[in-house]
N, C-alpha and C positions, 0 to 999 in steps of 0.2 A: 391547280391549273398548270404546275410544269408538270406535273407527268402529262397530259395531253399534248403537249408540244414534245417532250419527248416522243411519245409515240409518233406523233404525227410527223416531225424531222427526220428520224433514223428508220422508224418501220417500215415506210413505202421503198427506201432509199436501195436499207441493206435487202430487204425481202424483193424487190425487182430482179436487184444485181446475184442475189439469190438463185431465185427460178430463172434466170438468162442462164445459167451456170449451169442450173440440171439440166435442162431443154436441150443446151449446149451438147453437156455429155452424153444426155440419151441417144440422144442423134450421131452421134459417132460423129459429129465435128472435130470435136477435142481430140485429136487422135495422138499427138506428139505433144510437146511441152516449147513450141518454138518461138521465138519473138514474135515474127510476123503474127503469129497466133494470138497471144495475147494483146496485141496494140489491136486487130481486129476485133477481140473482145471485150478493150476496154473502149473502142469507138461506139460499139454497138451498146455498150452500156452506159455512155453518158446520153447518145442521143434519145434511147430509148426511156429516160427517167422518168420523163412528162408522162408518158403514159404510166408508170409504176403508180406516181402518186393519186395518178389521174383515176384509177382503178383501184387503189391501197389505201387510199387514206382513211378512208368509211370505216373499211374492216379492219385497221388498225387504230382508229380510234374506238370501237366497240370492245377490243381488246381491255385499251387503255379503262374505259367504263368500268369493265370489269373488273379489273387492277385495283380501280379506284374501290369499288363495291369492297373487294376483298382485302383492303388495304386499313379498315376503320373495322375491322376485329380482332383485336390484339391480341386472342388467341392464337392466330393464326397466323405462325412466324412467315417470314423473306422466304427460307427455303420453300416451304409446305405450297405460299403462293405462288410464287415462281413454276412449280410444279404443276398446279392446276390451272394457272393462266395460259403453260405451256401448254399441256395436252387437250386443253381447248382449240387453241390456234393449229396444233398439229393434228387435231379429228375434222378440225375444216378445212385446213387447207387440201389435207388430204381426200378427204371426200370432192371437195372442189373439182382438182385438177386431175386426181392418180387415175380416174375409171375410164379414162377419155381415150379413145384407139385404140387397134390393137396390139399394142403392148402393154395394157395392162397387167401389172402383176404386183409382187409385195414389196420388188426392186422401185418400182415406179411410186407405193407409198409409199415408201417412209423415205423418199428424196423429195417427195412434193412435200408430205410431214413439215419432213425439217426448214423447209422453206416459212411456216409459219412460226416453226419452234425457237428459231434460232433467233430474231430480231422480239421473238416475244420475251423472250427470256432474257435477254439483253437491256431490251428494256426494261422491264420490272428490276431488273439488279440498279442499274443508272436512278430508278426512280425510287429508290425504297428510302430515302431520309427526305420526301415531299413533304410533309407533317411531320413539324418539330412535334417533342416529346407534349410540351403545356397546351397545343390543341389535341392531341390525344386523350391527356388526363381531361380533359376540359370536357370533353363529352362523354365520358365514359361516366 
């Protein structure tokens, strides 16, 4: 149960403030590194959170599912899951968002990628002692 509340707290959160960031930089807003700059992008990103979760939460708790799925084979260490939870969230997110206009190209995915990799991987590190050791042995 706390991995799903993980996911479902940080992934819509950081993954919004994520994609605000690429969008940002695709578009050539970001041009300088100036105050003004950033207080407008941290305005834009708190108002806009309602819709992060509003749109994130699903897909990030399907994640979280998966997490779970791959979290009750003790074969399968932190790193190894971490890594396919990853490139799960990074073949959808990318597929999602990268083919949309024309600028698509391979700049475009693997910045929309990392939009799902980063708060996947994050998560699953945060969530990886959900299951003491004695419900693990306990089913196995």
């Amino acid at each position: 149960m706390k991995r799903y509340i993980i996911y479902g707290l940080i992934g819509p959160s950081l993954g919004g403030v994520m994609l605000l960031l690429v969008m940002t930089v695709l578009s050539g807003y970001w041009t300088g590194g100036t105050l003004i700059e950033l207080e407008k992008f941290l305005l834009i990103a708190v108002t806009t959170m309602q819709y992060s979760y509003l749109f994130a939460l699903l897909p990030s708790l399907a994640i979280a599912a998966i997490d779970d799925i791959l979290s009750h084979y003790p074969q399968l260490h932190l790193p190894a899951r971490m890594a396919l939870c990853g490139s799960i969230a990074f073949a959808a997110t990318a597929f999602m968002y990268s083919g949309r206009g024309a600028d698509a190209g391979f700049k475009q995915l693997v910045l929309y990628g990392l939009v799902g990799l980063v708060p996947t991987v994050l998560n699953c590190w945060l969530s990886r002692n959900v299951l003491p050791k004695e419900v693990i042995e306990q089913q196995a």
